[in-house]
Each structure stands twice: as structure tokens, then as C-alpha cells.
C-alpha positions as CSV (number, residue, x, y, z in Angstrom):
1,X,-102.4,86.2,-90.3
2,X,-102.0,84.7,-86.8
3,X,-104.6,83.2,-84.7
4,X,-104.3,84.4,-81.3
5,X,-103.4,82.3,-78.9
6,X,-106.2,80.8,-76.2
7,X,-109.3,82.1,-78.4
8,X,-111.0,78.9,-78.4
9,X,-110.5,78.0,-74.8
10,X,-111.7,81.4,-73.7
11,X,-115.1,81.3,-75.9
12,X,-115.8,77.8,-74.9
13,X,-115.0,78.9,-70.8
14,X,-117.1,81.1,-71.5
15,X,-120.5,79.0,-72.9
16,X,-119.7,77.0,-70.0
17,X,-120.2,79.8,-67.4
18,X,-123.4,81.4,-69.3
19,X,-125.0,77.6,-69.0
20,X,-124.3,77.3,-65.3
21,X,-125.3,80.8,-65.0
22,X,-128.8,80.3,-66.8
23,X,-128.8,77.1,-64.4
24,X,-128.3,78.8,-61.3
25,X,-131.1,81.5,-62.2
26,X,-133.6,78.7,-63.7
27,X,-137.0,78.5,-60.9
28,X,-137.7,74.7,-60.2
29,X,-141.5,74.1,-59.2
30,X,-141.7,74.0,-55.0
31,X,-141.6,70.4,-54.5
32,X,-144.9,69.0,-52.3
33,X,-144.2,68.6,-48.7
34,X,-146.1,65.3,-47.4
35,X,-143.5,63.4,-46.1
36,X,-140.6,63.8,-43.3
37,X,-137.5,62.7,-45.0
38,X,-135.7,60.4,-43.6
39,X,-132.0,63.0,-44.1
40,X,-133.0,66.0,-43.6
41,X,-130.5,68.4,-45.5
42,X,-127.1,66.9,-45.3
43,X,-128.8,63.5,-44.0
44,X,-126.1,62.7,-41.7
45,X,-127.7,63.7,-38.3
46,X,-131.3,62.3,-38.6
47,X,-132.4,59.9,-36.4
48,X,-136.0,58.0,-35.7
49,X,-137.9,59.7,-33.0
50,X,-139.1,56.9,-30.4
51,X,-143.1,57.7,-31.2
52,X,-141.7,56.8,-35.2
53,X,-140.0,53.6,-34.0
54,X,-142.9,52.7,-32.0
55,X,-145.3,53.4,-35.0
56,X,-143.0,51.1,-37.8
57,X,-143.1,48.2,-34.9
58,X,-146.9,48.1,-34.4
59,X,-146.7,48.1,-38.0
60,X,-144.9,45.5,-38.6
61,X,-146.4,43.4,-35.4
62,X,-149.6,43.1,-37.6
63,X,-148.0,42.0,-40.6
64,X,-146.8,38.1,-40.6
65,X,-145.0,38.8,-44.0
66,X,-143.0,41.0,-42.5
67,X,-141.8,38.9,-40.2
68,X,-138.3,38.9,-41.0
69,X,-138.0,42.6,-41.3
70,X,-139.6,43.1,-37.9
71,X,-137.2,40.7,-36.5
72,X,-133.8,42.5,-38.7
73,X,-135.2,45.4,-37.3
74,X,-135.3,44.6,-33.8
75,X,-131.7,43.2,-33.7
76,X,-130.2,46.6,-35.3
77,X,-132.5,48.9,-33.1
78,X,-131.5,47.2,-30.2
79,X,-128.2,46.3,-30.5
80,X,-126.6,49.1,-33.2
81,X,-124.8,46.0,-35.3
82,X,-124.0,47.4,-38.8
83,X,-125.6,45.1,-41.4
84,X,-122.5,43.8,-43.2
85,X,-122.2,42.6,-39.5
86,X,-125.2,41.2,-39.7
87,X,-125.3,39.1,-42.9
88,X,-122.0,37.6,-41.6
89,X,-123.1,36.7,-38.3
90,X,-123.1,33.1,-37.5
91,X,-124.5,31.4,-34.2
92,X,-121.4,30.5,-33.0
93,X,-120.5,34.3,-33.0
94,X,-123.6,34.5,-30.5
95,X,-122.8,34.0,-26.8
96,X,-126.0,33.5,-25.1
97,X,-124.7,32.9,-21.5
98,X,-123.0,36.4,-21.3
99,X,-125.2,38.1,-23.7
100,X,-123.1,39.5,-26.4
101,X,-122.7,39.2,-29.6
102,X,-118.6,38.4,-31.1
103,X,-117.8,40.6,-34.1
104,X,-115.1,39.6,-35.8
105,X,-113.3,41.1,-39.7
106,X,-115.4,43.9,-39.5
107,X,-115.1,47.7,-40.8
108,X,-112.9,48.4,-38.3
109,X,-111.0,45.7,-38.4
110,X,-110.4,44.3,-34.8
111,X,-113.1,41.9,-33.0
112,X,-115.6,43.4,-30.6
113,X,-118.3,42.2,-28.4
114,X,-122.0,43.8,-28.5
115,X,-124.2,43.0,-25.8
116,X,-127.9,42.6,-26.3
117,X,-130.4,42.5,-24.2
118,X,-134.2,40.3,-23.5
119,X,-135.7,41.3,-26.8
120,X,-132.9,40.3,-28.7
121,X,-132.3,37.3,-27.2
122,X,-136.2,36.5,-28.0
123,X,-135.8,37.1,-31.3
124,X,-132.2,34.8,-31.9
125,X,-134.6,32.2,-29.9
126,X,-137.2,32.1,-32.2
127,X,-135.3,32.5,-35.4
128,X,-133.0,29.9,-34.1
129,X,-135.8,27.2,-33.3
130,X,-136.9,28.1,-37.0
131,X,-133.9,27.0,-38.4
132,X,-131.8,24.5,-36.0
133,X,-129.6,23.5,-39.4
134,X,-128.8,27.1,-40.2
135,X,-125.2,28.4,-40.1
136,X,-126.7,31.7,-40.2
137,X,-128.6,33.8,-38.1
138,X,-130.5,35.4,-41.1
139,X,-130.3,32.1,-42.4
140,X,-129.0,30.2,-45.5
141,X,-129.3,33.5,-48.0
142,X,-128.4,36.4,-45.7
143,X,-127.6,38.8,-48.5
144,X,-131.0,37.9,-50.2
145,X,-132.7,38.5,-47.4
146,X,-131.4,41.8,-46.3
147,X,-132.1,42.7,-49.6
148,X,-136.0,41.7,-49.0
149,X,-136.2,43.2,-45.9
150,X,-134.8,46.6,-46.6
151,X,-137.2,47.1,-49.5
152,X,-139.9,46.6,-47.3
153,X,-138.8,48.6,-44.5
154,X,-138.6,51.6,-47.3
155,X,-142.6,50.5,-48.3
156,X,-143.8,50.6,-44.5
157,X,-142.7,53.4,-43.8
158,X,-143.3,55.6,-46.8
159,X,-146.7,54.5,-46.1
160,X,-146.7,56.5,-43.0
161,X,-145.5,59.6,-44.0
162,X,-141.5,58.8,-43.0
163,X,-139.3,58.3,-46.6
164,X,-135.8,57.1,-46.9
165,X,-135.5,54.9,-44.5
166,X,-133.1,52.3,-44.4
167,X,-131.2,49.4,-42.0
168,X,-128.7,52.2,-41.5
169,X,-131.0,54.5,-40.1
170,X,-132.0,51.8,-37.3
171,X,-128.1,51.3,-36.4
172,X,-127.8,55.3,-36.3
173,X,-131.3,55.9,-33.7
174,X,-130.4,53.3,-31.3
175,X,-126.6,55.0,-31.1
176,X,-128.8,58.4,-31.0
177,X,-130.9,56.8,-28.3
178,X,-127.7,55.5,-26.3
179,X,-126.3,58.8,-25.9
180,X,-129.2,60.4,-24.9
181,X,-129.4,57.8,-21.9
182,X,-126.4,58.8,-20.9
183,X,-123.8,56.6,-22.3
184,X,-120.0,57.4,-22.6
185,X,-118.9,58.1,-26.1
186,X,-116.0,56.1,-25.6
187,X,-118.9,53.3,-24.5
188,X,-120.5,54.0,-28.1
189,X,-117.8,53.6,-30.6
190,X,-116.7,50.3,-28.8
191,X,-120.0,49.1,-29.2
192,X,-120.3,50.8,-32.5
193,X,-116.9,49.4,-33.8
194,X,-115.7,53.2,-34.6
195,X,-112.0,53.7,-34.5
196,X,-112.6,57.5,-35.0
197,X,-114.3,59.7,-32.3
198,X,-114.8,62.5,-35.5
199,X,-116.6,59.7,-37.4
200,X,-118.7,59.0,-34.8
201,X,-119.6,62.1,-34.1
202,X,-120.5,62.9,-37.6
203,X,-122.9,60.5,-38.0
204,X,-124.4,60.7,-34.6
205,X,-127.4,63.1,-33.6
206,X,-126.8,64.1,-30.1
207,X,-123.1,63.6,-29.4
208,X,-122.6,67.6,-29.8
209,X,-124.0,68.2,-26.4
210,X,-120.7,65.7,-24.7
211,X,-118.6,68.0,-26.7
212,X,-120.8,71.5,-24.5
213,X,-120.7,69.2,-21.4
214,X,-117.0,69.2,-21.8
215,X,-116.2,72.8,-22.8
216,X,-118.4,73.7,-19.6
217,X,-116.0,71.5,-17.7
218,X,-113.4,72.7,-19.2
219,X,-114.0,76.3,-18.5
220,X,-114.7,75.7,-15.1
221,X,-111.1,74.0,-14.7
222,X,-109.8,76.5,-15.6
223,X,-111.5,78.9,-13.2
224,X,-109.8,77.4,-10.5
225,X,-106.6,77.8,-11.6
């Protein structure tokens, strides 16, 4: 007698779709809602409001042992510097007299300059007169200490109600924060080392409204026409 042909494959497609089926219909418990994640949905468009940054800052201010955290923290939030960019920045990539910061091999793969402004410089001042010898602006163990630092930024600010937090999320506000002042995009993704305005604008909250700003110009262009 012959075996028809598929018979296996189709009762085995078929276990497969009742499981994701009973899957699909299973009711999870409602999960408690004390916190305000850090990614909201997607995560991609979340950004630190400026009464949340303040907040992790005083925070931190009180805390000695989180000294380097509060100072990692202030560089990203202030400057937007990924930080890979970070961990491989040396002092001589810091130029003090016109206030910028020389990124070189990054992401993006062309060198770019990042000014900062008084609080940074405070910051590379102190950390500098800490460690004269250094190489390093985060010091001899950059890596190690990113890797500190980002644990406790997760710690500080779980304890106030804000998960998922992370380095990233600091680079991502202060680009949030730029374009709200009223920067350029093309200003952002020089200072931000993008070579893609669609990454960009992916990643950033905020830059949607350039993109109404210009269809509104755009429209009335054409109006005249």
C-alpha cells in the first residue's frame, strides 16, 4: 500500500500551528506598573525628561562612590559622545583651547570634532588633575570602568522609579535636548557622527517635527508657484 506523499509534514505543520495558537490565546497575569521604563514600546524614541536628569544628578552629587558615574554621565549628557568613543578617548584627543573633543576610527568611520562646553571642561579638569600619568581620560581600565559605572547608573535610577537606563540613553536625551533648542539636523549628526539622516532620525525623539517644519515649507513653496 502507498504512503501518501507529505502526510507527516502536514500533521507536524499542523501541531506547530495548534501550539502557537494555544500561545496566542494563553492570558499572562497584568504585569505591576511602578516604574517608567526607560523604552517605552519599541524603545527607540525615549528620551530623559530634564526634571529626570536633574533628579539622577542630585542623586549622584550626594554620593562620593559614584563619583565616576556622575562624571561619565556628565560628559555623555553634555556632549552626546557614544561610549565606545569614550573608552577610547585619550587626552591628546582633547583640545582644550578650542573646546572640542577629536574623534577619530569611530562608527562612522571618519574623524569628527565635538565641542563641549564649561561643565565638561570641569569635569576633564578634575579627572585630569587625578590622574596626570593617565593616557586615558577614564583612566588606565576604561572598559572596566564603564562597566562599573553603567551598573550603577541602572541601580540609581531603578531606585527612583526610572528602569532601563543605560549610557546610551544619556547620548540619545542630550541629541533629544539639542533639537529641541533648535539645532540643525545636519548640526546633530556631525556632532553625533551619523552618516544616515534615517538613522538618526530613528533613534531621535523630536526630529519628526523638522520633517512637519519642512512639509509646511514645502507646501507653501509651492503655493507660490
Amino acid at each position: 500500500m502507498m504512503k501518501r506523499k507529505g502526510s507527516k509534514a502536514t500533521k507536524k505543520a499542523a501541531a506547530i500551528s495548534s501550539q502557537a495558537t494555544a500561545r496566542m490565546t494563553t492570558k499572562h497575569p497584568a504585569q505591576p506598573r511602578s516604574t517608567h521604563r526607560a523604552y517605552a514600546n519599541s524603545g527607540k524614541r525615549y528620551a530623559l525628561s530634564n526634571d529626570q536628569l536633574r533628579h539622577i544628578f542630585d542623586l549622584l552629587e550626594k554620593d562620593e562612590s559614584m563619583r565616576d558615574l556622575r562624571e561619565v554621565a556628565a560628559i555623555i549628557s553634555n556632549t552626546g559622545i557614544r561610549t565606545g568613543e569614550l573608552c577610547q578617548l585619550r587626552w591628546a584627543d582633547v583640545d582644550v583651547h578650542r573646546r572640542r573633543l577629536i574623534l577619530a576610527n569611530t562608527m562612522s568611520a571618519f574623524e569628527r570634532y565635538v565641542p563641549f562646553g564649561p561643565k565638561t571642561l570641569q569635569v576633564l579638569e578634575v579627572r585630569r588633575e587625578r590622574g596626570p600619568e593617565a593616557e586615558y581620560i577614564l583612566g588606565r581600565s576604561p572598559r572596566a570602568l564603564l562597566h562599573r559605572v553603567s551598573h550603577q547608573l541602572r541601580t540609581v535610577c531603578d531606585s527612583i522609579g526610572v528602569s532601563e537606563v543605560t549610557l546610551h540613553l544619556l547620548r540619545r536625551t542630550f541629541f533629544a535636548r539639542l533639537v529641541n533648542s533648535g539645532a540643525s539636523l545636519d548640526s546633530c549628526m556631525i556632532i553625533g557622527g551619523w552618516r544616515s539622516l534615517s538613522t538618526m532620525t530613528r533613534l531621535i525623539p523630536g526630529t519628526e517635527d523638522w520633517f512637519k517644519f519642512a512639509a509646511r515649507n514645502q507646501a507653501r513653496i509651492e503655493e507660490e508657484l
